[in-house]
VOPAGU-2260 file (C-alpha; in pm, 1 decimal, decimal comma):
REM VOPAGU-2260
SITE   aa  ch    i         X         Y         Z
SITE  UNK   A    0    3736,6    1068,1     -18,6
SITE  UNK   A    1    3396,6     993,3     154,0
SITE  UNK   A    2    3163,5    1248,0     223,0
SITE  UNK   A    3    2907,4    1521,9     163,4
SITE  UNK   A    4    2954,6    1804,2     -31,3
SITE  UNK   A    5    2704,3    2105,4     -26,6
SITE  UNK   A    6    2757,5    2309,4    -364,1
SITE  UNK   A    7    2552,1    2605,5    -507,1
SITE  UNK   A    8    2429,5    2489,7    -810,7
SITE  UNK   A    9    2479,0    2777,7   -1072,0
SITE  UNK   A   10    2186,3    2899,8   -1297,7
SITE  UNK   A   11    2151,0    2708,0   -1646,4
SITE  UNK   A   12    2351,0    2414,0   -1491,1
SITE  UNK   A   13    2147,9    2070,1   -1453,2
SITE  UNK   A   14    2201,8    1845,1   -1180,0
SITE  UNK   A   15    2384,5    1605,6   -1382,6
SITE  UNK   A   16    2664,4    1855,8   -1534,1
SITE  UNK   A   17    2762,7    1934,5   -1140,8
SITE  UNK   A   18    2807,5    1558,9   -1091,1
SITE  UNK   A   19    3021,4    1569,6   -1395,9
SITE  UNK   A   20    3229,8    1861,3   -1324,8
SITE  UNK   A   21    3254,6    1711,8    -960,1
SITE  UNK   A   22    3392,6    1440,7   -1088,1
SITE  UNK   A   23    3661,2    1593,3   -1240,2
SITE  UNK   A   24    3770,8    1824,4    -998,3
SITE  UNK   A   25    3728,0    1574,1    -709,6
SITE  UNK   A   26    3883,4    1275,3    -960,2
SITE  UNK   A   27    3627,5     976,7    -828,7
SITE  UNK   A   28    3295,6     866,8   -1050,8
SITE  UNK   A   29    3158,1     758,9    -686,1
SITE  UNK   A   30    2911,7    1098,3    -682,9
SITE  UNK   A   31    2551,6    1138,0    -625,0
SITE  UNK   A   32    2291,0    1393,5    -510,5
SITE  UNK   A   33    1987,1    1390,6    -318,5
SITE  UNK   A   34    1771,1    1571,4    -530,9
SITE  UNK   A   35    1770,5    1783,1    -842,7
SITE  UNK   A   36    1702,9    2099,1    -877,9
SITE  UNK   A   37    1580,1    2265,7   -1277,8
SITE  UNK   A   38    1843,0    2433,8   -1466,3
SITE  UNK   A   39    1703,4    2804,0   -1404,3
SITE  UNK   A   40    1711,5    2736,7   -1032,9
SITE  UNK   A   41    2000,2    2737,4    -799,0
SITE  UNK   A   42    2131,5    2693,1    -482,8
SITE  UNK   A   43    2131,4    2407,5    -195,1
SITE  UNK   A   44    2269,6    2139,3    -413,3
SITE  UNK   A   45    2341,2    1775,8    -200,9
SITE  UNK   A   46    2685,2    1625,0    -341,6
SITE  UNK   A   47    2699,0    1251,3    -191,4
SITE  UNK   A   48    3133,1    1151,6    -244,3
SITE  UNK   A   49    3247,1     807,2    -277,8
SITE  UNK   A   50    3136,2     589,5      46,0
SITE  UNK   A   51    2836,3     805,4     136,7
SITE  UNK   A   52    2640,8     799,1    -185,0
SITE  UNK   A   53    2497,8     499,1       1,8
SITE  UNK   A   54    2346,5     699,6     190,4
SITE  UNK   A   55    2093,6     899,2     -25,9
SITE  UNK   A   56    1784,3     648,4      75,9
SITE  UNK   A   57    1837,6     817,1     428,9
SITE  UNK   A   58    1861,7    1208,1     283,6
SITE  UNK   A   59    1628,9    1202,7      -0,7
SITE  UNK   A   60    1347,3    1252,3     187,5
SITE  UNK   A   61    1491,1    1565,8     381,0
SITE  UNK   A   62    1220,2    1881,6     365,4
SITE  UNK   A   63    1387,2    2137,7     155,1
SITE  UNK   A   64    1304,3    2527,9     172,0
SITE  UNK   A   65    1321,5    2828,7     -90,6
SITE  UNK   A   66    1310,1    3202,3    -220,9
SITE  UNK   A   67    1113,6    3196,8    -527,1
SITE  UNK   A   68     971,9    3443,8    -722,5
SITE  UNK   A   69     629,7    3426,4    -882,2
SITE  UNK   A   70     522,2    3623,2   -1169,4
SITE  UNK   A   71     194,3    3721,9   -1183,6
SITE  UNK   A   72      -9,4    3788,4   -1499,5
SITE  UNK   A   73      30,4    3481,0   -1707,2
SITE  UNK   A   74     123,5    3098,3   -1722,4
SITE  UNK   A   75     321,8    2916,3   -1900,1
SITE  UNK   A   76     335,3    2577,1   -2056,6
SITE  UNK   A   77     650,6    2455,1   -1816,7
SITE  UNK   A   78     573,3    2655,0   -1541,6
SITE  UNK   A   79     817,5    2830,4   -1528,1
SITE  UNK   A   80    1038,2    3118,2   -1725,0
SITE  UNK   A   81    1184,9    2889,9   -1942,0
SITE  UNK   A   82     808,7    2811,6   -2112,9
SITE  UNK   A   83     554,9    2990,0   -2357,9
SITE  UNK   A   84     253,7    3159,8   -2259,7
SITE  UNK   A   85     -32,5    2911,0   -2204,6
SITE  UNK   A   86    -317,8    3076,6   -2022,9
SITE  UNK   A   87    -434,2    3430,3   -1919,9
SITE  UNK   A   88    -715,5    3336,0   -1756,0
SITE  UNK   A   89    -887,2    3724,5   -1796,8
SITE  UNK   A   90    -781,6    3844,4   -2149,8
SITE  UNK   A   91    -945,6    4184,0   -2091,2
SITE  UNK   A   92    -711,1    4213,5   -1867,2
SITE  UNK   A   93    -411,2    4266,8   -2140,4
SITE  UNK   A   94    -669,2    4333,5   -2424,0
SITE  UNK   A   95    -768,9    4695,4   -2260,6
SITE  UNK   A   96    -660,6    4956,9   -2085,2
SITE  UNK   A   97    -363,7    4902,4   -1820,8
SITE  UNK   A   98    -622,2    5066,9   -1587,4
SITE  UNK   A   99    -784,7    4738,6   -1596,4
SITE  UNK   A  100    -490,2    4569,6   -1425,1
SITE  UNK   A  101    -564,6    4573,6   -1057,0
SITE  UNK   A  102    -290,0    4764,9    -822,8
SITE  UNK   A  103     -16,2    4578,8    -709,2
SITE  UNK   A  104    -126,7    4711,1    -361,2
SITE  UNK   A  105    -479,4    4517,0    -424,4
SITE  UNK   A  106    -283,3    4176,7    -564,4
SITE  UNK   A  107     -24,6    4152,7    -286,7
SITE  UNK   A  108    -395,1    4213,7     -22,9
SITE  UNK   A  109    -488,8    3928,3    -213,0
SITE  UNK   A  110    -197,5    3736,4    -203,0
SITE  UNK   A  111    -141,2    3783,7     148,5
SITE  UNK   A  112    -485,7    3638,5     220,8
SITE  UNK   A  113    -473,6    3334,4       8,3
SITE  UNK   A  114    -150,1    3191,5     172,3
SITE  UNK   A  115    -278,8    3031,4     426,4
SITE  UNK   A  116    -484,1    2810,0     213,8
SITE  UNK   A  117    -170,7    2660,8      39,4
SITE  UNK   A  118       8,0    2596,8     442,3
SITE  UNK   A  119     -17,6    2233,3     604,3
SITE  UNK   A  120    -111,4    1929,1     398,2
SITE  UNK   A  121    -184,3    2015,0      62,6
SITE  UNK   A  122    -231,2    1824,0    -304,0
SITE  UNK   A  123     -42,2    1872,0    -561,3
SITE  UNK   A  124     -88,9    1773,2    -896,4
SITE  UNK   A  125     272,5    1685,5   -1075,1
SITE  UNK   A  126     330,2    1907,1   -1357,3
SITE  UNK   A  127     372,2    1767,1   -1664,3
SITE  UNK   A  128     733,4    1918,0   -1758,9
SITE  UNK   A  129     865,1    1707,3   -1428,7
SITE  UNK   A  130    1078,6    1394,1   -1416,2
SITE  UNK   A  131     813,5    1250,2   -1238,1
SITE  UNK   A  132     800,6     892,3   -1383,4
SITE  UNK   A  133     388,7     746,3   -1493,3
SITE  UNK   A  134     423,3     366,0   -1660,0
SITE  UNK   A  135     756,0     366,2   -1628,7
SITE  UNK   A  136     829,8     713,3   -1847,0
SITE  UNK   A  137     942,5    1048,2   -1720,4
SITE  UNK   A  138     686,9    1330,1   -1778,6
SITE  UNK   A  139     891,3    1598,0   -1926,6
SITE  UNK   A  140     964,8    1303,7   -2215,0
SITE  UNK   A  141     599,6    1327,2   -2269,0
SITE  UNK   A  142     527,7    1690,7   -2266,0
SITE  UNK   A  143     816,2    1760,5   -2502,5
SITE  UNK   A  144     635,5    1533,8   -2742,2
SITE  UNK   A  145     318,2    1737,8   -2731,2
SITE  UNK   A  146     160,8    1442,8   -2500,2
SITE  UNK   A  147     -22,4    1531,2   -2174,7
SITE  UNK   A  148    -191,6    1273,9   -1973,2
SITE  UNK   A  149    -371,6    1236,7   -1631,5
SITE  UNK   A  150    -192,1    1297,6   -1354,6
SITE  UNK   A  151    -298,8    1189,5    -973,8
SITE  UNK   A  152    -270,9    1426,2    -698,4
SITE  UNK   A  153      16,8    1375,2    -432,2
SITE  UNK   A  154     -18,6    1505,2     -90,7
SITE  UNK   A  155     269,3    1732,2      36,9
SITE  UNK   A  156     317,9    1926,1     355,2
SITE  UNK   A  157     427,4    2332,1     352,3
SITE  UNK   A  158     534,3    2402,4     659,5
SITE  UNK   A  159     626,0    2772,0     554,4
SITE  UNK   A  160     471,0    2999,4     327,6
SITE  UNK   A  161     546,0    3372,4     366,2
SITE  UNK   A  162     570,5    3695,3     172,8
SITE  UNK   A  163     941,5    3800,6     124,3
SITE  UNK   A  164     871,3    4184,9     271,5
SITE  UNK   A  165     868,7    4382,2     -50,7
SITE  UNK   A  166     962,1    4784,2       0,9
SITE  UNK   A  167     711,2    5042,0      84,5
SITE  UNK   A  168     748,6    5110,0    -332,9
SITE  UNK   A  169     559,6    4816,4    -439,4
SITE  UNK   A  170     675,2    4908,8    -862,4
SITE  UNK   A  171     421,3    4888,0   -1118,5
SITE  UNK   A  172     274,4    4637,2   -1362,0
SITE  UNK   A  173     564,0    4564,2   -1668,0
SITE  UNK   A  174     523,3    4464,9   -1989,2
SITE  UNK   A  175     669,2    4058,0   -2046,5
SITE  UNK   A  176     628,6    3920,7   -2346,8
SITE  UNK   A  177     369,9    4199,6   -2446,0
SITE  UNK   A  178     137,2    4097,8   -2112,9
SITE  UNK   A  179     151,1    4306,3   -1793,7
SITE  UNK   A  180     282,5    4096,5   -1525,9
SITE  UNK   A  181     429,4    4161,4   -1129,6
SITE  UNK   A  182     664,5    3995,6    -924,7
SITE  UNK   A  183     655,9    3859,8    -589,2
SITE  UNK   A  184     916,7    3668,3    -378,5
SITE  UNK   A  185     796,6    3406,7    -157,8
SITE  UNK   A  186     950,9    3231,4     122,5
SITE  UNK   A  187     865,2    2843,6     113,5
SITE  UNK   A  188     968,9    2552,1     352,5
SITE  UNK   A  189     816,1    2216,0     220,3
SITE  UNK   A  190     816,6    1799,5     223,7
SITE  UNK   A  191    1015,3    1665,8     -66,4
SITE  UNK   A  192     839,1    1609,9    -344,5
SITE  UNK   A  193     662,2    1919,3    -371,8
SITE  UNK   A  194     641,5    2111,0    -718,4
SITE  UNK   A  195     692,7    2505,5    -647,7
SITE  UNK   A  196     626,7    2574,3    -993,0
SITE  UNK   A  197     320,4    2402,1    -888,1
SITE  UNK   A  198     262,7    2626,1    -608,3
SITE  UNK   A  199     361,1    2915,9    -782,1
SITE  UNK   A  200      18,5    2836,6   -1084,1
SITE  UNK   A  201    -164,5    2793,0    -839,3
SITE  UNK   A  202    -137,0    3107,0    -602,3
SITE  UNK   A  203    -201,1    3285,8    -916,6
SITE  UNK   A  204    -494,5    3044,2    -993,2
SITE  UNK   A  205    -663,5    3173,7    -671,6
SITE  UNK   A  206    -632,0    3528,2    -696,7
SITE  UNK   A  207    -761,1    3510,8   -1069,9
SITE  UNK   A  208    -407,9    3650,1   -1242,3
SITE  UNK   A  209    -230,3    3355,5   -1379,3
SITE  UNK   A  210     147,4    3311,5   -1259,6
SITE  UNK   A  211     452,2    3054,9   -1349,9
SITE  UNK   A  212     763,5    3062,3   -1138,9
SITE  UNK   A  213     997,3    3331,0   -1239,5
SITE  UNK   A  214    1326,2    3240,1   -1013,9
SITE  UNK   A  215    1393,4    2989,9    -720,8
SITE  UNK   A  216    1666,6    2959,5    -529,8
SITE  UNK   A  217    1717,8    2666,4    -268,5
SITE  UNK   A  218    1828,8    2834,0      68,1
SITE  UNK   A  219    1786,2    2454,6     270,3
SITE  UNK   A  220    1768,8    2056,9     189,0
SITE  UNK   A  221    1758,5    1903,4     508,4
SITE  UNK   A  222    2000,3    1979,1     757,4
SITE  UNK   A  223    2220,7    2123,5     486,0
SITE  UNK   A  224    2202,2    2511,4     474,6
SITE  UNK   A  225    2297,6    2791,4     185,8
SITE  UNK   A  226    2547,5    2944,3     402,9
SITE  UNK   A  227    2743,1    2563,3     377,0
SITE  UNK   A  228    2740,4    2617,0      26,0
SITE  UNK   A  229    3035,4    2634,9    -219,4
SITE  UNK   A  230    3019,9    2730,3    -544,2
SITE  UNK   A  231    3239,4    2533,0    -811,1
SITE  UNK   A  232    3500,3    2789,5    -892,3
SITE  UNK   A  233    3566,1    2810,6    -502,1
SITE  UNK   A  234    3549,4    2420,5    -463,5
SITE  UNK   A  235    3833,3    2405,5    -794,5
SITE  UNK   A  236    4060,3    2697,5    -602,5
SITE  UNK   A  237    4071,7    2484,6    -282,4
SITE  UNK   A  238    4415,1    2240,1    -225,3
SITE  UNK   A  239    4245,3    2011,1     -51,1
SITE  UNK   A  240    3862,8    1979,3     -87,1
SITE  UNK   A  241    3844,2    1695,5     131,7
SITE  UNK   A  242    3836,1    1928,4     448,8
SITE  UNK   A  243    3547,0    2102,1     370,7
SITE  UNK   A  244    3327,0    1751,5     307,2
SITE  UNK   A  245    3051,1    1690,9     607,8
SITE  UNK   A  246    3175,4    1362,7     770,5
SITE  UNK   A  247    2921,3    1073,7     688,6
SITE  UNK   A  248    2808,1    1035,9    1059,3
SITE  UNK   A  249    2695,7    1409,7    1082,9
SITE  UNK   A  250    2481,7    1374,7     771,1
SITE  UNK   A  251    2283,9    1147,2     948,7
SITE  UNK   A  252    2354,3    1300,1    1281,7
SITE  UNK   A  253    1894,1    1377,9    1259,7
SITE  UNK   A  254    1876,4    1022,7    1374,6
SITE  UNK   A  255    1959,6     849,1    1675,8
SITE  UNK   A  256    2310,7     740,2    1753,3
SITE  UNK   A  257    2456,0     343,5    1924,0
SITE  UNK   A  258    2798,5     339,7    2019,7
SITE  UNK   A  259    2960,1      34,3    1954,1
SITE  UNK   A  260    3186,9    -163,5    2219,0
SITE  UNK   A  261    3449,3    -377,0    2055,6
SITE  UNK   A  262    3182,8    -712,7    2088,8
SITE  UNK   A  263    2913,6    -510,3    1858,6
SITE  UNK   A  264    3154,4    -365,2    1644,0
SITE  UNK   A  265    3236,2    -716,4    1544,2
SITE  UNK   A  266    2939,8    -824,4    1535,2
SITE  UNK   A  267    2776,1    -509,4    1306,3
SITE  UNK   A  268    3064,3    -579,4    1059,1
SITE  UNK   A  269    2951,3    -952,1    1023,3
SITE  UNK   A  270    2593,9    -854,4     956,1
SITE  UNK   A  271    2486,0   -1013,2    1303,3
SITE  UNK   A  272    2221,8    -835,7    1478,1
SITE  UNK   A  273    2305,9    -730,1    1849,5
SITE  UNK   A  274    2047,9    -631,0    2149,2
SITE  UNK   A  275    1878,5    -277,9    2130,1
SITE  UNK   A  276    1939,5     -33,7    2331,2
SITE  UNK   A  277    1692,1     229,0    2293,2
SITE  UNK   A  278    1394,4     299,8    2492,7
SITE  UNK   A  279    1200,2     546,9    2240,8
SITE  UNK   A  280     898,8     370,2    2090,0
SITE  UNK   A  281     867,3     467,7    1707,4
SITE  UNK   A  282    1262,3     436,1    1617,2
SITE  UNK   A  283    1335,5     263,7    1294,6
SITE  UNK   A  284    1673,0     369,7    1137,8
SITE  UNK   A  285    1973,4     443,5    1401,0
SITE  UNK   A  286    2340,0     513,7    1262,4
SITE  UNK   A  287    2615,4     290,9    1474,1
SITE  UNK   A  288    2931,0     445,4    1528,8
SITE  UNK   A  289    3266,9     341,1    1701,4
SITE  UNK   A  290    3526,6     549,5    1873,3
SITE  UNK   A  291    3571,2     889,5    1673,1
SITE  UNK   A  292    3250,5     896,7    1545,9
SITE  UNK   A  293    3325,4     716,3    1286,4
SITE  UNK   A  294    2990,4     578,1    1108,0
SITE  UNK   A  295    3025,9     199,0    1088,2
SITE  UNK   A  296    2671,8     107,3     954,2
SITE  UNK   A  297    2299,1     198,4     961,4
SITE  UNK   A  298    2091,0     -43,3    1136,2
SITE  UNK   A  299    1729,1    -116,2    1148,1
SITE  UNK   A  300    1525,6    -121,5    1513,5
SITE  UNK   A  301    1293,6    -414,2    1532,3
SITE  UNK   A  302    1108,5    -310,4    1801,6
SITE  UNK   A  303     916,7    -643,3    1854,9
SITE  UNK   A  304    1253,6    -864,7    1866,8
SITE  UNK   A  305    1414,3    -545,7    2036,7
SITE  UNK   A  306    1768,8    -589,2    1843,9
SITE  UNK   A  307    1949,8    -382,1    1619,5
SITE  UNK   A  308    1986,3    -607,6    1250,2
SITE  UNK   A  309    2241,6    -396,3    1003,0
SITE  UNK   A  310    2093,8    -252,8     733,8
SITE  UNK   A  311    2405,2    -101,0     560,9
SITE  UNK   A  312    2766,5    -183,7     673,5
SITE  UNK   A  313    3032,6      43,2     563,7
C-alpha cells in the first residue's frame, strides 16, 4: 500500500497519535506526514503510506492555508488557548468599567486596517512553545522548563489574509478567564513555516488589545484540500482504504513530468543519468514516469550538463 492519505486530524489528537492509529488500521509502520499540526488544531493532515513517505522532502515545503480564530483581549504564555494569561498590555482596560472596552465595531475598523501590514513577506519570530529546534533542542522542551531564550526572526510569505465576514450582529465583549475578550475568524493562506499563533499576538499587538489563537483549523497543505479529507472513524469503516490513497505521481503532479521510453526506463532504474528534455530555464526537480503513470523516480535537472541524474528511484 503506497500512497497519500489526507485525514482530518481531530481536536486534542497530536500528529504522532494519527500516525499510530494509522498504523493500525492501515497494518504497515511505513507512515509519515508532512507537517504537524498542535493538538487543539485540526484539519488538513498529510498521511505519507509505505513507498511515498520518501517523498516528504518534495511536500514539506507546500504553502498551507487556514480558518483561525483570534481572541482578542489578552495573551497567553503558549499562544494559544491551551496557555495562561501572560500580558494585557492596557490593564485599565479590565481594571474599570466595561465602558472602557472599545466596541467591537471600533476593533474589527481596526482590524480590518491593520491586515494589510501582516500580507507579503513578513518576519516572524518563532514562538517559544514550538518544536522549532535552537542548538540542537526543541523550543517547547525549553519553555516547559521555565527557559526562554533569543530567538531570530524568519521571513515568511502570507499570501492571504482576510476577515472571515462576521454577521451584521457583531456580539459583545465576554468575560474569559475574568478578562473581557472578542473573537474574530480569519482567513490565512501562508509559506510553511509560518507560526499563526504568531500572527494571531501580533494582530492584537498592533491594535493595542492583546490576542492568542483561540481555534485553527487547516482547510489546505499544498495541493491537498479539506474537502479530500477523511476523518479516522470513516477511514476504519472503509473495506478497502487503499482506493481512496492519492497515487504517488499525482502528489507530485505540481512539478514537471518525463515520460520514460523503455531505453530511459532502464537506464533511471540503474541510477544512470539520461539527456534532458526540457526547455524551461529554472527546472530543478521533475518526477519520471512510465506507461500508466506510474512514478518511477524523481530526478534532478542539471541545466549546465542538460541531463536528467536520478535523485530517488522507486
Amino acid at each position: 500500500m503506497d500512497g497519500i492519505l489526507i485525514i482530518d486530524k481531530p481536536e486534542g489528537w497530536t500528529s504522532h497519535d494519527v500516525v499510530a492509529r494509522l498504523r493500525r488500521v492501515l497494518k504497515t509502520k511505513r507512515i509519515g506526514h508532512t507537517g504537524t499540526l498542535d493538538p487543539f488544531a485540526t484539519g488538513v493532515l498529510v498521511m505519507l503510506v509505505g513507498k511515498a513517505t520518501r517523498l516528504a522532502q518534495f511536500l514539506d515545503k507546500d504553502g498551507k492555508e487556514y480558518e483561525a480564530v483570534v481572541r482578542f483581549g489578552y495573551e497567553t504564555d503558549t499562544g494559544d488557548r491551551t496557555g495562561q494569561e501572560s500580558k494585557v498590555p492596557d490593564k485599565s482596560q479590565v481594571q474599570g468599567p466595561r465602558s472602557k472596552v472599545e466596541e467591537p465595531s471600533v476593533l474589527l475598523e481596526k482590524v480590518r486596517n491593520i491586515l494589510p501590514k501582516f500580507t507579503g513577506e513578513i518576519e516572524q519570530v518563532p514562538p517559544m512553545y514550538s518544536a522549532k529546534k535552537v542548538a540542537g533542542k526543541k523550543l517547547y522542551e525549553l519553555a516547559r522548563k521555565g527557559v526562554e531564550i533569543e530567538r531570530k526572526a524568519v521571513k515568511v510569505t502570507i499570501e492571504k489574509l482576510e476577515v472571515l465576514e462576521p454577521s451584521s450582529d457583531l456580539g459583545p465583549w465576554t468575560l474569559d478567564s475574568g478578562l473581557p475578550t472578542w473573537d474574530l475568524g480569519l482567513t490565512v493562506a501562508c509559506s510553511a513555516g509560518t507560526y499563526i499563533r504568531t500572527l494571531a499576538e501580533d494582530i492584537g499587538r498592533a491594535v493595542g488589545t492583546g490576542a492568542h489563537l483561540a481555534e485553527l483549523r487547516r482547510t489546505r497543505a499544498g495541493r491537498f484540500k479539506l474537502e479530500r479529507a477523511v476523518t479516522l472513524e470513516e477511514l476504519e469503516a472503509l473495506e478497502n482504504p487503499a482506493e481512496i490513497l492519492v497515487s504517488m505521481n499525482e502528489s507530485v503532479s505540481h512539478l514537471p513530468e518525463i515520460k520514460l521510453d523503455d531505453d530511459e526506463l532502464v537506464k533511471i532504474r540503474n541510477g544512470v543519468k539520461i539527456p534532458a528534455r526540457i526547455d524551461t530555464p529554472g527546472v530543478q526537480i521533475v518526477r519520471l514516469t512510465a506507461a500508466g503513470d506510474e512514478l518511477i523516480a524523481m530526478g534532478f535537472h542539471d541545466e549546465n550538463e542538460r541531463v536528467i541524474r536520478p535523485r530517488l528511484v522507486f
